[in-house]
C-alpha positions, 0 to 999 in steps of 0.5 A, spaced: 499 445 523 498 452 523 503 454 529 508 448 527 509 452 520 510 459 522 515 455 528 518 452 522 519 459 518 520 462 524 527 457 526 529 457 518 530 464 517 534 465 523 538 458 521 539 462 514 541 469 518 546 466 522 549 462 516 550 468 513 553 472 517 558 467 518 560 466 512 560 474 510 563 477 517 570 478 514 568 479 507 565 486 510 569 488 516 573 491 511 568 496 510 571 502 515 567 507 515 565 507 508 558 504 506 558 497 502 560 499 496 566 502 499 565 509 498 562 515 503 555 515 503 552 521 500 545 522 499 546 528 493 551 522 489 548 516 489 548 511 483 544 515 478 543 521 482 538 519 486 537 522 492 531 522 497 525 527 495 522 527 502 529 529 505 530 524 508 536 523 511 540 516 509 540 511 516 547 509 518 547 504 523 553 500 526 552 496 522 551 499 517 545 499 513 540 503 508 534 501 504 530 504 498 524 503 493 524 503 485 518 507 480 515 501 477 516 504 470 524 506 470 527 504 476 529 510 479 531 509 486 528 513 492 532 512 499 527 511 504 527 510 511 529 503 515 524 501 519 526 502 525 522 506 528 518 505 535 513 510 534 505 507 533 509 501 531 502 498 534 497 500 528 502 498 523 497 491 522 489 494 523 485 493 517 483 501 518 491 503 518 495 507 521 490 513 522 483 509 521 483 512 514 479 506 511 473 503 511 473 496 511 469 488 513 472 488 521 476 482 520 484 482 518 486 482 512 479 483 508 478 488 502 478 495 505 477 502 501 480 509 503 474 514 506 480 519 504 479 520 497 486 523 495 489 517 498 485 512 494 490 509 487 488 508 481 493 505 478 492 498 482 494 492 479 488 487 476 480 489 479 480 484 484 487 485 488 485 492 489 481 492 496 488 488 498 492 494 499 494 492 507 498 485 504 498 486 497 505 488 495 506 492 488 514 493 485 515 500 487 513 498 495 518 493 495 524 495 499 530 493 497 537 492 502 544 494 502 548 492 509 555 491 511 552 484 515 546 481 514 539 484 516 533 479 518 527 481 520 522 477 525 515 481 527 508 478 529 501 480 531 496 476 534 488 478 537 483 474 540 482 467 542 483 460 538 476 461 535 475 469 533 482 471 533 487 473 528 495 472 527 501 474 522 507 473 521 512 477 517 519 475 515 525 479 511 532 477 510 537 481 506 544 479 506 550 482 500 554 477 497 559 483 496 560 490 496 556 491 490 550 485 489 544 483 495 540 479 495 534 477 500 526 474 501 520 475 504 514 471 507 507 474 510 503 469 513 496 471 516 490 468 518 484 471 521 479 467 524 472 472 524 469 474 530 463 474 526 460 468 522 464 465 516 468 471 515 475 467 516 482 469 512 487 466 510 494 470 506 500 467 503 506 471 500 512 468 499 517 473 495 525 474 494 529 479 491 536 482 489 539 488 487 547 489 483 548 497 484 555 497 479 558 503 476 556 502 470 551 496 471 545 496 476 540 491 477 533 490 481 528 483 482 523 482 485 519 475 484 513 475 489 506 470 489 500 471 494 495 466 495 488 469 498 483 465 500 476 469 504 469 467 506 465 470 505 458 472 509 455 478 505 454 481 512 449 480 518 442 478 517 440 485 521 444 491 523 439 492 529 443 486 532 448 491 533 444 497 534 439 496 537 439 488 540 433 489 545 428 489 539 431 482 536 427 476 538 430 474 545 429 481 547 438 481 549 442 487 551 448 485 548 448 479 542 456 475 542 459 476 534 459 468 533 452 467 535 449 473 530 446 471 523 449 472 516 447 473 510 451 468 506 453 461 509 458 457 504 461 462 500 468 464 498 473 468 494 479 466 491 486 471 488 492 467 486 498 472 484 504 473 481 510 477 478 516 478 476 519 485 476 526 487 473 529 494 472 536 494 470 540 500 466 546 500 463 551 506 464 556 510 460 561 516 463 567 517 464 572 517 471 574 523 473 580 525 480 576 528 487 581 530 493 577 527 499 580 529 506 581 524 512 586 524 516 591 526 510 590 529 502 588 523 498 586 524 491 581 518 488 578 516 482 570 516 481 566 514 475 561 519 473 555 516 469 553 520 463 548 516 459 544 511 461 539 505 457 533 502 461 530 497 461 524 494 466 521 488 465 514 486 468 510 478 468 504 478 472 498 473 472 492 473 476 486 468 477 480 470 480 475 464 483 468 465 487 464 460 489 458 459 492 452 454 494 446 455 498 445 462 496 439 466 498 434 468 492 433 475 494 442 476 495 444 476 488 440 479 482 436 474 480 435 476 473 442 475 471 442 467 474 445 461 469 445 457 475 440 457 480 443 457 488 450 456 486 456 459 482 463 458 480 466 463 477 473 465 475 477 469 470 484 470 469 488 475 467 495 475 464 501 482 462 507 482 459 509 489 460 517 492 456 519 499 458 525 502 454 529 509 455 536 512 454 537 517 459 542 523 459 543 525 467 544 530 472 549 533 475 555 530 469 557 537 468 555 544 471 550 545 465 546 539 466 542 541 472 538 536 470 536 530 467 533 528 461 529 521 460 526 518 453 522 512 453 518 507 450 514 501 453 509 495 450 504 491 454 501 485 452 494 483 456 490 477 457 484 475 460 479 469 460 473 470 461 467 464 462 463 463 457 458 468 457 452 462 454 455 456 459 460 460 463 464 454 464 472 453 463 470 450 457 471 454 450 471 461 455 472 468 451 479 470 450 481 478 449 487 480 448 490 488 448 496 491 446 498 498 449 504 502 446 505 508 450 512 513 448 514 518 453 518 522 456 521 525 463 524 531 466 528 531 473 532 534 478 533 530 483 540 533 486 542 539 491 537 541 497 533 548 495 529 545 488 527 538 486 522 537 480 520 531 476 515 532 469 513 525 466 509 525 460 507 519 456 501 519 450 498 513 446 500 511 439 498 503 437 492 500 439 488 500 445 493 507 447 490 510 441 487 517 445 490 515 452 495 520 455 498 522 462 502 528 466 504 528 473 508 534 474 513 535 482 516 540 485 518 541 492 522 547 495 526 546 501 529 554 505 530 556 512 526 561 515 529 563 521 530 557 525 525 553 521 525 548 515 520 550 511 518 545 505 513 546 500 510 541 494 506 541 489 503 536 484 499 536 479 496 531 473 493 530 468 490 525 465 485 521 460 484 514 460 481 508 459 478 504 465 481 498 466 479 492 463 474 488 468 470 495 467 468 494 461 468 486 461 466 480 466 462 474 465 460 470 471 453 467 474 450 474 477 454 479 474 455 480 466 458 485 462 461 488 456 461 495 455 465 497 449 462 503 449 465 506 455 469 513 454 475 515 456 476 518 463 478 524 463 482 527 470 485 534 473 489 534 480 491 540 483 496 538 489 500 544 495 502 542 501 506 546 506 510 543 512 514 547 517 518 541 521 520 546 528 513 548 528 510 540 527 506 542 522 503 540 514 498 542 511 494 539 504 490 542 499 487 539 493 482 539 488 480 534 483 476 535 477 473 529 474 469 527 467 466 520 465 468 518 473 467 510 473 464 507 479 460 500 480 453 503 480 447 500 486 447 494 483 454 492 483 454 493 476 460 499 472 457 505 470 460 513 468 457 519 470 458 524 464 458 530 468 463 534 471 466 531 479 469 536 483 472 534 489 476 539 494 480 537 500 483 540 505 488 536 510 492 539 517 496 535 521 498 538 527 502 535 532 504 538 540 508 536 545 509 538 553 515 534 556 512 527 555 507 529 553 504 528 545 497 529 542 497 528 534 492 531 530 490 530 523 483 532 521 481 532 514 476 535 510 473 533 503 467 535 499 464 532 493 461 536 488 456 529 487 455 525 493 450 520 490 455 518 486 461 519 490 460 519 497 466 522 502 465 524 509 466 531 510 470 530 516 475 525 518 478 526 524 484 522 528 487 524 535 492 520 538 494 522 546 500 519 549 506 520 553 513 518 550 519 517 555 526 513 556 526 508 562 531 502 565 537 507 562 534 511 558 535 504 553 526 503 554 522 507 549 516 508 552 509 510 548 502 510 552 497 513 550 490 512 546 487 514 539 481 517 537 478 515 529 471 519 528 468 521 521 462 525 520 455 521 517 454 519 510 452 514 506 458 511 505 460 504 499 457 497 500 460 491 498 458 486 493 462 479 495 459 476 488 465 482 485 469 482 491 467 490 490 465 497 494 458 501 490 454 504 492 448 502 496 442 500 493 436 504 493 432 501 498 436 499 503 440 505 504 444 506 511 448 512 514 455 510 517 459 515 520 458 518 527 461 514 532 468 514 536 473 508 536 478 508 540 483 505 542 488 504 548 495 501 547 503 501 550 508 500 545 516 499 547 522 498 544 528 495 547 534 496 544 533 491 537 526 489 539 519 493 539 513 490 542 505 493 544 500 491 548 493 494 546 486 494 547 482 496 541 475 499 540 475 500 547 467 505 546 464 499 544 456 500 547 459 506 550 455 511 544 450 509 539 452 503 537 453 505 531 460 501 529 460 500 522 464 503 517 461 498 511 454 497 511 452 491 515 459 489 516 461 491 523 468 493 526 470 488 530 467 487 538 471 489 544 478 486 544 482 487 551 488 484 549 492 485 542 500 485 541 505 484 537 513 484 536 519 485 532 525 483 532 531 486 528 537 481 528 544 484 525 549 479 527 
């Protein structure tokens, strides 16, 4: 059944494609060399000044096409690049990323957590949806469209067999109605079967979306619904299966991952998400002559936008549900059991979230040299929690929260030497009361000879409240309220220096951290009063000889309290290939094999009852880190189309054996056969 309904989604968004551009052709053959919104593409004057502060230069295909991103607090736009690109398209699905940075239960799609402490986000949606970052989508990871001809997107992945394998499909359409609206949907389909026992995945997220850029008016949408349903297995019974399989009962030298014993047998996790994001602005200005120069002198009008009124909308519901029956009397802590052998838990959040601003822009005259953004916002949160007597459905507690935060931002987003962004916001009702939050960017972009030389910084301060499931969660193993927790207070130092021609970028960071909250031993919230320290230092060094490519990024990280929170001080990956042009130079060719290594330390354990990482319990306190995964791959593409053949975790029962990035939860084994494709259709 599984397999009809991806054949069935993949026939439907190509019969929608074709209709489409059937439809739309002459509609945009028209266009000329200009861009749907009939005018010259220029980076430093799109709608509302918006410009790409990763200088990324805008892609103009034939057909044309660009895409960008909205920030989730006001909507301004960042244009970003298509995703076109052939380069490592064979790491875009591994469950350890596109450099190996996460830890993470082995099979696809489960709850991972970044090793890289200045990569790990803080402003996730609901608790239980942050170990989802490789298929939860937030608003501001969106990408929105614009082409002169309908654009579709046709990838998929697959792994293994029919028992332990793993597939995805993703789909993307967009098509423009006219110059000035688009509109477009997305499917993510994935379904992992595990390796090891009762460790299955099963994802769904169907979402759509739309954009109207105007003159004075623009719009974007977004509605998407995820549906996650995982078993669960706790981890292996014993870590000697893997390291040390001689010493088990049958005396093996090497154990089948479907064959080895978990912890849990019937025990499941469920997500049920959704939202509806919008951000629109209305803007003010007034129409001045420009001489543009073709073929001959001509003089157009253009509208210069002064003002513009914001307002961003955003509708989300979450539901949490963990079941499980059977369960081990030494797995969960027992003192905290209502029901023995059993639970069913859930919980449900819900926020309504308004965000209003007047913005005067950048760029209207010579004295404005940058813009200037006044805003306020309300959010309104909800949360069921089970009945901490009974925890049933029935009479469950309910908390509500408000947050009135009122704020303020400063930007240059035009030109190509400067840029610079400062936003602010404090707390003035309610739950705010107290909270505040800074971030300061600046980048700086010159020529050194016949080097370009960008230098960033960034910075923030903040202090707020953990989130809410922090201080309160009823269920059968895990209960608290803890009203009394304080503020977390944070500050970040950012440099980071890149020399293009050179290959070269260079991270430094420092991060200072009162009241730090974290889930303790037990799996249960706690603040660490003291002052954190955490220094980091990044090098990404790439080099290349003819064909030949070796790609390295190294990261060092020291934690001043490694009891509480834990880094490996080293990280390292290396990615050796060559890269090369064949059948005419219109087969793109990368062979090669990649390295992920980091250094031992007692790394987050994972607690499936909270569907969390915390620290390791006490008496059983185990070191991962130490061994080498690498992986062997060919990536093409062909014209429209990209496709990769690769063998993963090719060291396995080459070194210690040690091949945990969570405790008791091992990588998955050996796989000699993986692929993927991705087509993109534009006419």
């Amino acid at each position: 059944m599984k397999r009809i309904a991806i054949t069935y989604i993949i026939l439907l968004a190509g019969i929608v494609s074709m209709q489409a551009q059937q439809t739309l052709r002459r509609a945009n053959d028209n266009l000329g060399n200009r861009d749907q919104f009939g005018n010259q593409i220029d980076p430093n004057m799109l709608p509302d000044n918006v410009q790409d502060s990763t200088n990324t230069e805008l892609i103009s295909l034939p057909p044309k096409l660009y895409m960008w991103k909205v920030s989730e607090l006001l909507g301004e736009r960042t244009i970003v690049p298509a995703d076109t690109t052939s380069l490592n398209f064979q790491n875009s699905n591994l469950s350890d990323g596109t450099t190996g940075e996460y830890n993470h239960l082995g099979n696809l799609g489960a709850p991972r957590l970044s090793r890289i402490f200045f990569n790990r986000k803080d402003d996730e949606p609901t608790l239980f949806m942050q170990p989802f970052s490789s298929f939860y989508v937030r608003p501001d990871e969106v990408l929105f469209t614009n082409s002169n001809i309908p654009f579709t997107n046709l990838t998929y992945y697959k792994g293994g067999n029919k028992i332990n394998g793993d597939e995805r499909f993703k789909s993307y359409f967009s098509v423009n109605v006219n110059k000035r609206l688009a509109f477009g949907f997305n499917i993510d389909y994935l379904y992992g079967r595990g390796y090891y026992q009762k460790q299955n995945t099963s994802f769904f997220n169907a979402g759509i979306f739309a954009s109207y850029i105007g003159e004075k008016y623009q719009m974007q949408a977004v509605y998407n619904n995820f549906n996650m349903k995982m078993n669960e297995n706790g981890g292996i019974a014993d870590d000697q299966y893997i390291t040390r399989p001689e010493n088990m009962a049958e005396g093996k030298k090497e154990y089948e991952s479907s064959t080895i014993p978990v912890k849990l047998e019937q025990a499941s996790n469920r997500n049920k998400d959704f939202y509806l994001y919008l951000t629109h602005r209305y803007r003010l200005g007034f129409y001045r002559d420009r001489i543009e120069v073709k073929k001959d002198t001509t003089t157009v009008e253009e509208f210069v936008p002064v003002t513009s009124f914001i307002h961003t909308f955003k509708l989300e519901r979450s539901r949490h549900n963990f079941r499980a029956s059977n369960e081990p009397a030494d797995f969960f802590p027992e003192k905290y059991y209502l029901y023995k052998n059993h639970s069913n838990d859930s919980t449900t959040a819900l926020s309504v979230k308004n965000t209003f601003g007047i913005a005067l822009l950048e760029g209207f005259n010579k004295y404005a040299k940058a813009g200037l953004t006044a805003y306020i916002s309300h959010k309104f949160s909800r949360y069921d929690l089970m009945n901490v007597d009974t925890l049933t459905d029935m009479h469950r507690q309910r908390y509500n929260e408000q947050e009135v935060f009122v704020g303020g931002e400063l930007a240059k987003r035009q030109g190509k030497l400067l840029h610079y962004n400062i936003n602010g916001e404090v707390g003035i009702l309610e739950k705010a009361i107290g909270q505040f939050r800074v971030n300061a960017d600046i980048d700086l972009n010159f020529r050194l000879g016949k080097d370009t030389v960008n230098f960033f910084a960034r910075g923030r301060i903040s202090n707020t409240l953990p989130s809410f499931y922090m201080r309160h969660y009823h269920s059968n193993h895990y209960t608290w309220d803890n009203d009394d927790m304080e503020k977390e207070f944070r500050t970040r130092i950012e440099g980071e220096l890149n020399i293009e021609r050179w290959r070269s970028n260079l991270k430094v960071g420092v991060e200072n951290i009162k009241n730090y909250t974290y889930f303790n031993q037990n799996a249960m919230p706690e603040q660490c009063g003291d002052n954190i320290q955490v220094l980091s230092a990044q090098l990404k060094q790439d080099f290349k000889l003819g064909i030949f490519h070796l790609d390295n990024l190294v990261t060092w990280q020291k934690s001043s309290n490694e009891t509480v929170l834990p880094l490996p001080q080293l990280s390292l990956y290396h990615n050796l290939y060559l890269l090369t042009k064949l059948a005419k130079k219109v087969l793109t060719v990368q062979l090669g094999a990649e390295l992920v290594y980091f250094t031992k330390y007692y790394a987050p354990a994972y607690a499936p009852g909270i569907q969390q990482f915390h620290l390791q319990p006490t008496a059983d306190q185990v070191e991962v880190g130490g061994y080498p995964f690498v992986n062997a791959y060919v990536n093409m593409q062909l014209k429209r189309t990209r496709f990769y053949i690769m063998a993963t975790h090719i060291t396995q029962g080459m070194s210690n054996r040690n091949s945990f990035t969570v405790p008791h939860y091992p990588v998955n084994p050996r796989q000699w056969f993986r692929f993927g494709v991705s087509w993109n259709f534009y006419d």
